[in-house]
LODRENTI-394306 format. One record per residue (C-alpha): chain; x, y, z; residue in three letters. Coordinates in steps of 0.2 Angstrom, whole numbers, plus 2048, in hexadecimal, padded with zeros to 3 digits. Example, Ala and Ser with C-alpha at 12.3 -4.5 7.8 and 13.67 -1.06 7.14 Angstrom:
2
<A <83E 7EA 827> ALA>
<A <844 7FB 824> SER>
***
This chain:
226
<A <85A AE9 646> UNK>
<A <84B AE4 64F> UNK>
<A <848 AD3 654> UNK>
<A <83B ACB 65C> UNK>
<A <83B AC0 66C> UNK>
<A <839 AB2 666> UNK>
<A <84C AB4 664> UNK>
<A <84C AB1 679> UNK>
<A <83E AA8 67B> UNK>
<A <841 A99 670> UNK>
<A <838 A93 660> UNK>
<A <825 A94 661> UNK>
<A <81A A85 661> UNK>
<A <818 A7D 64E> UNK>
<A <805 A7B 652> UNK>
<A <7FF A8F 652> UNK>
<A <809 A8F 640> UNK>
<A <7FC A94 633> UNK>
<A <801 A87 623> UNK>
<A <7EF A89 61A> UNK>
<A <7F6 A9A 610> UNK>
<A <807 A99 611> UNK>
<A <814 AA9 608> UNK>
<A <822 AA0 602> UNK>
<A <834 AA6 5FB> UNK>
<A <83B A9A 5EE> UNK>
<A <84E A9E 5F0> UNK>
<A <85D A93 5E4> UNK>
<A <868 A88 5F0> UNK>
<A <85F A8E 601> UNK>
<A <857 A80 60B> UNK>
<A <84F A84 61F> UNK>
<A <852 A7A 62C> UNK>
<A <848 A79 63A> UNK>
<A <853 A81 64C> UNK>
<A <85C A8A 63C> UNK>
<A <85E A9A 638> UNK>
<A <860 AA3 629> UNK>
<A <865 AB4 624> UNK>
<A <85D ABB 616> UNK>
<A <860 ACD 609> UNK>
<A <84F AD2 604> UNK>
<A <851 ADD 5F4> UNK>
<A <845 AD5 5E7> UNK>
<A <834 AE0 5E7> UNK>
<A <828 AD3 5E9> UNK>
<A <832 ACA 5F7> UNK>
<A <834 ADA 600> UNK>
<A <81F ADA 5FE> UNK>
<A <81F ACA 605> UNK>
<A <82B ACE 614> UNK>
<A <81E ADC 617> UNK>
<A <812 AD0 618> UNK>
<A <819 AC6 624> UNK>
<A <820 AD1 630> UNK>
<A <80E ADB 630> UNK>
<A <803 ACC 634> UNK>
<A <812 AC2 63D> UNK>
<A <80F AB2 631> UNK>
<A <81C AA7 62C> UNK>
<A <828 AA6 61E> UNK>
<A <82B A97 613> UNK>
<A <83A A94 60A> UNK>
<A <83A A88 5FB> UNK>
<A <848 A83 5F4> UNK>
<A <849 A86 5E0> UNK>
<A <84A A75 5D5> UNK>
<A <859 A76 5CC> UNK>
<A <850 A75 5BB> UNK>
<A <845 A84 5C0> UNK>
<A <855 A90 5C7> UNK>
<A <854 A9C 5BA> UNK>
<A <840 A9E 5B8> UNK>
<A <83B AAD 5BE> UNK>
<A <826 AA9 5C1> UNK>
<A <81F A9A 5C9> UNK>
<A <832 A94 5C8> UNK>
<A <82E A80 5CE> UNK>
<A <832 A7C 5E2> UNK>
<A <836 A6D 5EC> UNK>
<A <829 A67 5F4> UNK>
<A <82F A65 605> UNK>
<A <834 A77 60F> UNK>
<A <837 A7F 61E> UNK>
<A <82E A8A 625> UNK>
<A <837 A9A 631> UNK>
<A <831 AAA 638> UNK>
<A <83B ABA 638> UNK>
<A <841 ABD 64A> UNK>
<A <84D ACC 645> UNK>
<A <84D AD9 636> UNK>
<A <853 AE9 62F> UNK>
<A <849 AF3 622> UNK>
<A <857 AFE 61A> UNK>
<A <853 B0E 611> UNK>
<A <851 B0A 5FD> UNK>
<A <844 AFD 605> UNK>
<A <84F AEE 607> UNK>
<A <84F AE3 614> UNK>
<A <85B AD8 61E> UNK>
<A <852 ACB 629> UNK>
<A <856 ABB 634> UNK>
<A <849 AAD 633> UNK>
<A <849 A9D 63F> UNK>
<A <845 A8C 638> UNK>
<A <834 A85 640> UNK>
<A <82F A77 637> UNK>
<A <82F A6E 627> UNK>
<A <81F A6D 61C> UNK>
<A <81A A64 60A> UNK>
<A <812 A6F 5FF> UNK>
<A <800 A67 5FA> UNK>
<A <7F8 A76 5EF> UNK>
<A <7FE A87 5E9> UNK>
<A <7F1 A94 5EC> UNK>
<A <7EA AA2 5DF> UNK>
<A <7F7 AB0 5DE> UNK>
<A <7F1 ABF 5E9> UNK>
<A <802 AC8 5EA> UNK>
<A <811 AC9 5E1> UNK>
<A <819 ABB 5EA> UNK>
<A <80F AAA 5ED> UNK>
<A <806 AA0 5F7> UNK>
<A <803 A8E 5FC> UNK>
<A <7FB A82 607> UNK>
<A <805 A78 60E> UNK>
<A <804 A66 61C> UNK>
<A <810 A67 62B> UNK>
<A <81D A57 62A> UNK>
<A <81C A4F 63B> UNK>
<A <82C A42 644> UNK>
<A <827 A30 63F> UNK>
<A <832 A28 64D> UNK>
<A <837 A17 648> UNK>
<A <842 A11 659> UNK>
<A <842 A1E 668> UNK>
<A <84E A13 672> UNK>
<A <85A A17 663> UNK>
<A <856 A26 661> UNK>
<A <85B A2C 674> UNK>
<A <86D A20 670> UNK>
<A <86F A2B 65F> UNK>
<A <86B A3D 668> UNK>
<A <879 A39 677> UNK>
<A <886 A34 66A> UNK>
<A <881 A47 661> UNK>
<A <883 A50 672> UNK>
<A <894 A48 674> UNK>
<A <89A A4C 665> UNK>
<A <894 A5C 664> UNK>
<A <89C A62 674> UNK>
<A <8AD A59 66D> UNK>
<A <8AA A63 65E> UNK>
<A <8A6 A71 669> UNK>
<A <8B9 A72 673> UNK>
<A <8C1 A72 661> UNK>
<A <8B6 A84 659> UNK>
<A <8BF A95 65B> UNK>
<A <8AA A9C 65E> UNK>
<A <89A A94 65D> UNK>
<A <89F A85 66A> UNK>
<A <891 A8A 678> UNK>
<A <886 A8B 66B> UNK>
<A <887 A7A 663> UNK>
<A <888 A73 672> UNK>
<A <875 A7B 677> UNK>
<A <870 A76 666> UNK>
<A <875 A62 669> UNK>
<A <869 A65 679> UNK>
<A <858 A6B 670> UNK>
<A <845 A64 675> UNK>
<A <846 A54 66C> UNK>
<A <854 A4A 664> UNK>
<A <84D A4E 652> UNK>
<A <84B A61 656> UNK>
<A <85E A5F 65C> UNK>
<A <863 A57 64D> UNK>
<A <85A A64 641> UNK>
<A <862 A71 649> UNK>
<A <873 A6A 649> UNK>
<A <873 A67 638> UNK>
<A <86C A77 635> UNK>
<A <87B A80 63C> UNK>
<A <88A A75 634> UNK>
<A <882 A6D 624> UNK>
<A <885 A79 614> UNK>
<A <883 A6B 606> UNK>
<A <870 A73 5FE> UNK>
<A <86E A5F 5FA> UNK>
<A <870 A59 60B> UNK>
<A <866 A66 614> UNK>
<A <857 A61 608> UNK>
<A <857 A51 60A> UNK>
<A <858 A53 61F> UNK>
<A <84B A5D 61C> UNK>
<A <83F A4F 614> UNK>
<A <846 A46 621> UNK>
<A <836 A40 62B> UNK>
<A <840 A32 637> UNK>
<A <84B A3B 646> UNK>
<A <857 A2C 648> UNK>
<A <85B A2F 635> UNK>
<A <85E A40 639> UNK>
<A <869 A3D 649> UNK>
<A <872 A30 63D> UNK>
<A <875 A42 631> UNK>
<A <878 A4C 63D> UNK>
<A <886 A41 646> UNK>
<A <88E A40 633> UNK>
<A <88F A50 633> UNK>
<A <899 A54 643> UNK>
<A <8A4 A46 641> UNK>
<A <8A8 A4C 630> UNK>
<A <8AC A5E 637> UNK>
<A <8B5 A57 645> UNK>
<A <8C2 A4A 638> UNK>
<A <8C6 A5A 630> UNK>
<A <8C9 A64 642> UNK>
<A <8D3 A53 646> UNK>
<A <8D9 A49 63A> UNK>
<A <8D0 A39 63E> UNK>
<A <8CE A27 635> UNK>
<A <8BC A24 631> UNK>
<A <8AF A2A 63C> UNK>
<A <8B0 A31 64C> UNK>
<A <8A5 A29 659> UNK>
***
C-alpha cells in the first residue's frame, strides 16, 4: 500500500484544487465529506482509467452521488449536483489491474457544466461551496458543546476515542463538524444534505445530533444529551 503524506501532514489547502476539469466517480449511496475518508474497490475499467489518471497527475477525485432515479443507468447516469471532492492519499494496484485506494474529503463543490467526454470516465467543471457564517459568536458556543460531547462519547468507544476527540478539535468549527460527521453519520440522505450544507452553525447543530444520538444508544438517555 502506498500512501502519500499528506496522510501526516494534514489536508492540503482547498485553493491549489484544480475545479475547471474535474474527473468525477458517480457511486449509488456514497456521499464525501470533507475531513472524511473513504475506502474505495476500483474494478470497473474505466474507473481504474481514471484512478490512473489521477494518481499520474496528482489531481483530485470527485465523487457524485448517483440520483436514485439514474441508479441503474449505465452512461451519463444523472448526479447530484453538489459533491465532494478527495484526493487519494493511500493505494494498492493489485495484479489483474484492480485497485484498492483511500481518498480524504477536501471540499465540497456544485457541479455548473459537464465537459466533452475525453476518457472513458467524465469530466466537469465545477464551483467550490464556500462557509456562509450567519452568527460566529454561536458558532464558537455550538463547536464547545461538540468537543464536550465528543470526548464523553470518546470514554464510552472500545477504539477510535483519540481520534474523535482530534477530529472535534479541527481548524474551524465547520471543518470540525464535517469531519465528525463524516466519521459517525452512515444515513446517504443525511450526508448529502450536510454536504449542501453551506452554514457551520447548521452543521454543528448536525453534528451534535448525531453524537448525542450515538451516545442515548451507548446510555440510555431521555431526549438529548447536552
Amino acid at each position: 500500500m502506498t500512501c502519500s503524506d499528506l496522510v501526516e501532514d494534514g489536508i492540503e489547502p482547498v485553493s491549489d484544487i484544480d475545479l475547471e476539469d474535474l474527473a468525477i466517480f458517480p457511486l449509488p449511496q456514497c456521499v464525501l465529506l470533507p475531513g472524511g475518508l473513504l475506502p474505495l474497490h476500483v474494478f470497473e475499467p474505466r474507473y481504474r482509467e481514471l484512478t490512473r489518471y489521477c494518481l499520474d497527475g496528482n489531481r483530485p477525485m470527485g465523487i457524485a452521488r448517483l440520483l436514485p432515479a439514474a441508479r441503474h443507468q449505465r452512461d451519463h447516469a444523472a448526479v447530484y449536483q453538489h459533491l465532494g471532492v478527495g484526493r487519494i492519499i493511500c493505494f494498492e494496484e493489485l495484479e489483474d489491474g484492480r485497485f484498492l485506494l483511500l481518498l480524504r474529503g477536501l471540499t465540497r463543490v456544485v457541479i455548473e457544466r459537464e465537459l466533452p467526454q475525453t476518457h472513458s470516465f467524465r469530466h466537469v467543471t465545477a464551483r467550490r461551496l464556500t462557509d456562509q457564517q450567519t452568527d460566529p459568536d454561536a458558532g464558537v458556543h455550538l463547536h464547545q458543546q461538540l468537543m464536550a460531547l465528543c470526548d464523553r462519547l470518546a470514554t464510552l468507544l472500545d477504539k477510535g476515542g483519540r481520534q474523535l476527540r482530534d477530529l472535534a478539535r479541527g481548524p474551524t468549527p465547520g471543518a470540525c463538524a464535517d469531519a465528525v460527521a463524516a466519521a459517525l453519520m452512515m444515513d446517504a440522505d443525511e450526508r448529502q444534505a450536510l454536504l449542501e450544507q453551506t452554514d457551520p452553525n447548521l452543521r454543528l447543530r448536525t453534528a451534535l445530533s448525531q453524537v448525542s444520538r450515538l451516545l442515548c444508544q451507548v446510555v440510555p438517555c431521555d431526549g438529548v444529551v447536552n
